[in-house]
N, C-alpha and C positions, 0 to 999 in steps of 0.2 A: 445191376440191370433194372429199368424201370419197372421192367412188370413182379416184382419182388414188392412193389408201393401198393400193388393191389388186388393182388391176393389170386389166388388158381381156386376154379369151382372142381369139384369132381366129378367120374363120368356118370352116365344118367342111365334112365333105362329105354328099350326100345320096344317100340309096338310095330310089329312085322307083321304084314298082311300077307296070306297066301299068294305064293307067284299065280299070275291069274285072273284073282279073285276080281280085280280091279281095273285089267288091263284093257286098254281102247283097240278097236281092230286092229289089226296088220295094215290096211292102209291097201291102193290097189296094186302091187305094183311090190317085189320081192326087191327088188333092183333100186326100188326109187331111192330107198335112205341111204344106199351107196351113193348114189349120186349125188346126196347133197354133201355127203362130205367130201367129194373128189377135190374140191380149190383147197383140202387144209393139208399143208406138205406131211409126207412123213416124218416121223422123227430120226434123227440121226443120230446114229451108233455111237458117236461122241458128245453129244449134248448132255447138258448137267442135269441131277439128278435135283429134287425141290428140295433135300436139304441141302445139297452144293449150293445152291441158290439164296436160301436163305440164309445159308455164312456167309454167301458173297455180299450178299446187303444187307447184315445187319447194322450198320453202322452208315447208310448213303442215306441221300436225302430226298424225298418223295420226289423229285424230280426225276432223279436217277433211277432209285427202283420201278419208277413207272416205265420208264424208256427201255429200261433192262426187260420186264415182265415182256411189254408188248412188245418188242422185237423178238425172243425166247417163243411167244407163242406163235407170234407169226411166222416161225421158221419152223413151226409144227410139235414143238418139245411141249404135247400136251399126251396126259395118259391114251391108250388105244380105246380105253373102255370109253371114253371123252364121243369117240366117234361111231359107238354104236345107239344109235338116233331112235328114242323110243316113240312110239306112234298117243297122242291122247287125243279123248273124242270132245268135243261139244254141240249140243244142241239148241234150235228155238223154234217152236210153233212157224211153221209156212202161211202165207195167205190159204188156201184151202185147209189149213187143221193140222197135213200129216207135218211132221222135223224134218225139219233142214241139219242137216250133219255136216260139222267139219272136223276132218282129221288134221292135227299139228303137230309136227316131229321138233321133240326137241332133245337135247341133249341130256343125257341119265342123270346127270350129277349138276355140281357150280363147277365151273372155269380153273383147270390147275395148272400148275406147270410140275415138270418131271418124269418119271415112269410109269411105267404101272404097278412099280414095285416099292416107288421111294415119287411120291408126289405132291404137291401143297395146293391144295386151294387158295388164291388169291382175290383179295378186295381191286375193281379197278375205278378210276373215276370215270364220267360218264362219257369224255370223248375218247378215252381207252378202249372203253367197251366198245362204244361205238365204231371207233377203228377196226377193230377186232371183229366185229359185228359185220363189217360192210366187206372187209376184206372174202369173207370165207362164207358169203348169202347168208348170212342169219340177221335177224333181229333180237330185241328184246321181249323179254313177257309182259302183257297188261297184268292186271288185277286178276282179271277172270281164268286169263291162261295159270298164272301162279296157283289160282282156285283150285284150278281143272287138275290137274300137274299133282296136286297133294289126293283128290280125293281119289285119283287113279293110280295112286302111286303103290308099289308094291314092298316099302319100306318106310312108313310112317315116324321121323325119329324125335323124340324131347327135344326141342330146343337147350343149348344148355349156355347162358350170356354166361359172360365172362364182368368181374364191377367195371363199371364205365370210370374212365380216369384216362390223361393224358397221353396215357399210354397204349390206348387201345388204338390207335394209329400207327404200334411200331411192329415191327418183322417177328419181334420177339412174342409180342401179343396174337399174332395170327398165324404163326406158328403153334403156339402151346395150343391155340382152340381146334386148329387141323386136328392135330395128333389127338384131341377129344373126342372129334367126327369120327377119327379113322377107330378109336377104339370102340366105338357104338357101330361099325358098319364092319366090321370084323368079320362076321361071320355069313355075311351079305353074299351071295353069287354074285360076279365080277358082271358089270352091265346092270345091276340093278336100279328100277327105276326108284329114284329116295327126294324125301319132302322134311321138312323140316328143323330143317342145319343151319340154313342161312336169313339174313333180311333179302327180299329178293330188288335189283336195280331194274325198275319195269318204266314201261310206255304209260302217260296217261294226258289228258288235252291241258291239264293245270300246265305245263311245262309252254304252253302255247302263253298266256300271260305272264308267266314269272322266269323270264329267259335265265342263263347260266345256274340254275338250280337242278340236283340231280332229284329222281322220286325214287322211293325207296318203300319196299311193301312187304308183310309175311313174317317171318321166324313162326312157323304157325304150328299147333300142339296137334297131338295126332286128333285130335274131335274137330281138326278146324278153324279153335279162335286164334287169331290175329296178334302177337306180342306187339308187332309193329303195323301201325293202321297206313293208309297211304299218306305219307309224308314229303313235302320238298322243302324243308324246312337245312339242309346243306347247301353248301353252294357246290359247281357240276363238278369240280376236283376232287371233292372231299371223296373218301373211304375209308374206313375201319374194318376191320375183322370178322364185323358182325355181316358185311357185303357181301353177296354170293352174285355172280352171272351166270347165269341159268342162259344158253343160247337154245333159241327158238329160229324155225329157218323161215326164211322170209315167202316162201310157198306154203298153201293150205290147200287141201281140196277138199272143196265143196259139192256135195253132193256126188262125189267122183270127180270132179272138174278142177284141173288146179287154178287158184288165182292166187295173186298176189296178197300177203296181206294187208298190206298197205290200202289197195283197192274193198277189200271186206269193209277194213275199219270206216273207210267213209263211204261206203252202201248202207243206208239207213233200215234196207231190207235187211240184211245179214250181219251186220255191227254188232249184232248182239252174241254169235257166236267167238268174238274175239275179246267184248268187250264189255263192261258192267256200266259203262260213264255215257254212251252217248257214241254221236257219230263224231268222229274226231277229223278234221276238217283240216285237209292238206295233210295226211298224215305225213309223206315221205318229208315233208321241210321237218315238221314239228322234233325231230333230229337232228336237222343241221345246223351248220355254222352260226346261223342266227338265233338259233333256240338258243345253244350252248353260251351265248352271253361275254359279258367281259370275267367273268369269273374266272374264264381258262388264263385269263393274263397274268 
């Protein structure tokens, strides 16, 4: 097995924030995070469990496992806990003084596939995600969101890389770092909101000049710094183990008012509730077909 060439880290320790302590309101509306996740089918009685999954490709070829993953998810074989949609806040100074607030639901965890009992976080590339992402109203996180997301988060956890080597691309490698996660989140209540497990695949305008490149941000320590700075430095296929998708829904409300976030992002009033970089200009393309590049060939 390759990842025998490069050695297993051991498990880490965890910094657990009181449930609470940290949490952004409930948002208006008991109903609403129902609703965003009504387009993600249920899971079916028969669908493979994430190490069925990971035997089944250990051995395919990023082609395949990609096809495999996102079909699997899009048939909804993602944990339940996956769809219970945590609320986090952010804020900026209004024209007159008082905050403008917006509420973001995003998903408690990274992106898995399996049960809730037997399940694996998976790396996807960035028109995966994005697949993934458009099918079932969600987006990706910016910078800020991933910020937001950790300091709110009610399970702060070590980063724990695994040595970089050729290997960190394969089934086997992102495998053994799950089962790392899942022994640091053990003794977690199921829904927990948790920050720092993965590099996070985020939104940001660099992707508007440097088409088929994915950006990649985070593995951040429970105080905050950054292992990984914003990067697009891959090209938009790539993923390794160290990738987490964190889905974000593509509705905010602001102020009480839902918009788009799309529409925030390039509001030069409000951009800064979603965003650290600036107003991001045509957000809905800065995602599509033409961002993503010849890379996906």
């Amino acid at each position: 097995m390759r990842l025998a060439l490069c050695g297993i880290v051991g498990f880490g320790a965890l910094a657990f924030v009181p449930d609470g302590a940290h949490r952004a309101s409930a948002g208006p509306s008991l109903r609403f995070p129902v609703d965003l996740v009504a387009s993600i089918p249920l899971r079916g009685a028969s669908a493979p469990t994430g190490s069925q999954l990971m035997a089944r490709l250990a051995s395919s070829s990023r082609e395949e496992r990609s096809r495999v993953l996102v079909e699997q998810i899009l048939e909804g074989n993602i944990p339940s806990t996956l769809r219970q949609l945590r609320s986090v806040e952010t804020s900026v100074p209004g024209p007159f003084g008082a905050l403008v607030r917006a509420v973001v639901w995003v998903m408690p965890d990274y992106l898995a596939v399996g049960s809730d009992e037997d399940s694996v976080r998976v790396p996807l590339g960035l028109e995966d995600a994005l697949t993934v992402a458009r099918r079932f109203g969600f987006t990706l996180p910016t910078r800020r969101i991933v910020n937001a997301i950790h300091r709110q988060a009610e399970a702060r956890l070590e980063p724990k890389p695994m040595p970089p080597c050729a290997a960190m691309t394969s089934v086997a490698y992102l495998w053994a770092h799950n089962r790392t996660i899942e022994e640091q989140q053990r003794r977690l209540p199921s829904g927990t909101l948790v920050s720092g497990t993965k590099k996070d695949v985020v939104i940001t305008p660099r992707l508007a000049s440097i088409p088929g490149r994915v950006a990649i941000y985070g593995w951040l320590h429970p105080d905050g710094a950054a292992i990984q700075p914003l990067s697009t430095v891959h090209a938009a296929w790539y993923a390794d183990y160290s990738h987490g998708i964190r889905l974000v829904s593509d509705t905010v409300f602001v102020d009480g008012l839902a918009r788009s976030v799309f529409d925030v992002l390039e509001d030069p009033a409000r951009v800064g509730l979603l965003s650290d970089e600036g107003v991001v200009r045509d957000a809905r393309r800065l995602l599509g077909p033409a961002a993503l590049g010849r890379a996906l060939n």
